[in-house]
Structure formats: C-alpha cells, structure tokens
N, C-alpha and C positions, 0 to 999 in steps of 0.2 A: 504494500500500500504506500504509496504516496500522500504525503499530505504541502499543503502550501498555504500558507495564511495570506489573507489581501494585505495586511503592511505589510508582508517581504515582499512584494510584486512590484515592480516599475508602476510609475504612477503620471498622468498626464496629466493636467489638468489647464481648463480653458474654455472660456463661452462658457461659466458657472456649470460645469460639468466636469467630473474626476472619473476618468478610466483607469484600470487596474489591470496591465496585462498580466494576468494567471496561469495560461499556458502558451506556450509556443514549440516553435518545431528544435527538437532534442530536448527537452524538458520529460523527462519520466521516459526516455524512449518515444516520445509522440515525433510521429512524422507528418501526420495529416490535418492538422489540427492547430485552431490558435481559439486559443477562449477571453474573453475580455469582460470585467465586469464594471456595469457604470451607473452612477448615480449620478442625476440632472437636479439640480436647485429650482425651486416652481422659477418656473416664466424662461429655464432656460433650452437653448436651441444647439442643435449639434446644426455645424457648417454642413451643406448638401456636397457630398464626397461620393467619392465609387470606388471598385474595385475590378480591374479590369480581366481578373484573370480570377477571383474569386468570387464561390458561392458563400453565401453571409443567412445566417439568423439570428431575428433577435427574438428573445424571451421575457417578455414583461413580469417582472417581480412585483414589485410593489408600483402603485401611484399610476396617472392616466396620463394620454398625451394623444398629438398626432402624428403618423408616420405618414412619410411621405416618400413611396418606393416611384420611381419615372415618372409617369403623371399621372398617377393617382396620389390620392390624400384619404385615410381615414384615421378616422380614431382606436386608440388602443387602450388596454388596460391587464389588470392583475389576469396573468393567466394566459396571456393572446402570445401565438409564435407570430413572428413576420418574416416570410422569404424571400431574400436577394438575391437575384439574379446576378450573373457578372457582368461588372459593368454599368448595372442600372444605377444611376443619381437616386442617393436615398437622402434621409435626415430624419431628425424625431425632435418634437418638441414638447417639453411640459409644458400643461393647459391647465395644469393644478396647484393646489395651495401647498402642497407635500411634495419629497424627492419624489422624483421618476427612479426606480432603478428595474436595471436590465441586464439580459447575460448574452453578449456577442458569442457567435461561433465562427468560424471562417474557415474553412477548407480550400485549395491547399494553404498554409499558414501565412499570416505576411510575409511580405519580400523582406530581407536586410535593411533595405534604404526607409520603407514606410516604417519597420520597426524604431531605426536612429530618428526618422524624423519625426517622429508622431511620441515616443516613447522614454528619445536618448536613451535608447538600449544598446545594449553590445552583447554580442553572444559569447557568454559565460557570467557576464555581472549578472547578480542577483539571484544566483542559482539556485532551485527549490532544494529542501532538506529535508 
C-alpha cells in the first residue's frame, strides 16, 4: 500500500484555487495516471485550459459550480463525474458560498513541461513515502 498525504504533494495555487498534484507518472509504479486534487474559494474560476493529448475527469467532492467542457456549460455538484475529451477547452467555476473541491484524473499523465509549469515540479522532488 501506498499512502500520500495532500501537504506532501506539490501545490499550485492561483485564481483562489489550490491544486495538489497526488499522483503522477512513476509515483507508486503509476505509469498511466496523474490524479490532482483541488479546492476553489466561492466565486472562484479555473483559467479555460486543455489538454491536447489527454483524457481528463473531474469528480465533484464537495460544493457546486459550473463546468464548462467546449461549448457547453452546465452545472455540477457533490457526486457528478465530468468527461474531457483531449483537447476540448474546459474550466469550472464556483457559483457557491463554500469551497468547490474536486478530484482531476488525466491519463496519459502530464507532460514534464505542464508538470514544471503549472506545479514547479521536478521528477523526484517530493517523493511519496
């Protein structure tokens, strides 16, 4: 078993929103795999991003919001998966008085460069235990 606490994780933070990258690729043996967990401050919005070579879902935890995957827009909440296509322009926005939080998954995992630039990651810092 593996375990990995969210303060040992690299941490982003930006647009009143803190990502936590949890898994990525060689972490536990994972090759296929990047997990990311994020809480949104009410009223805040993630930048509309893509990923061009990756499939993406998100897992709404707690609190509401709207997703906005290419050109749709709907509303989400506790419980709701939402699936990204590669490539498609997403973003989520809290519409609530409480955090948004949500659990990324991405397959295959990010690249090196989006990990440094999105993360200031390097592959071996922060090593799970």
């Amino acid at each position: 078993m593996h375990v990995y606490p969210r303060d040992s994780a690299p941490l982003n933070e930006r647009g009143g929103q803190k990502s936590w990258l949890l898994l990525t690729e060689g972490q536990f043996g994972s090759e296929n795999l990047a997990i990311t967990l994020v809480e949104g401050a009410p009223g805040s919005m993630q930048a509309v991003h893509g990923h061009p070579d990756n499939e993406q879902v998100y897992v709404i935890v707690r609190g509401r919001g709207v997703m906005q995957v290419a050109d749709e827009m709907q509303e989400v909440g506790e419980g709701t998966l939402v699936y990204i296509p590669p490539g498609a322009a997403h973003a989520i926005k809290n519409t609530s008085d409480e955090p948004l939080v949500f659990v990324s998954a991405t397959s295959p995992p990010f690249n090196p460069k989006e990990l440094s630039d999105y993360f200031a990651y390097k592959p071996g810092e922060a090593e799970p235990r």
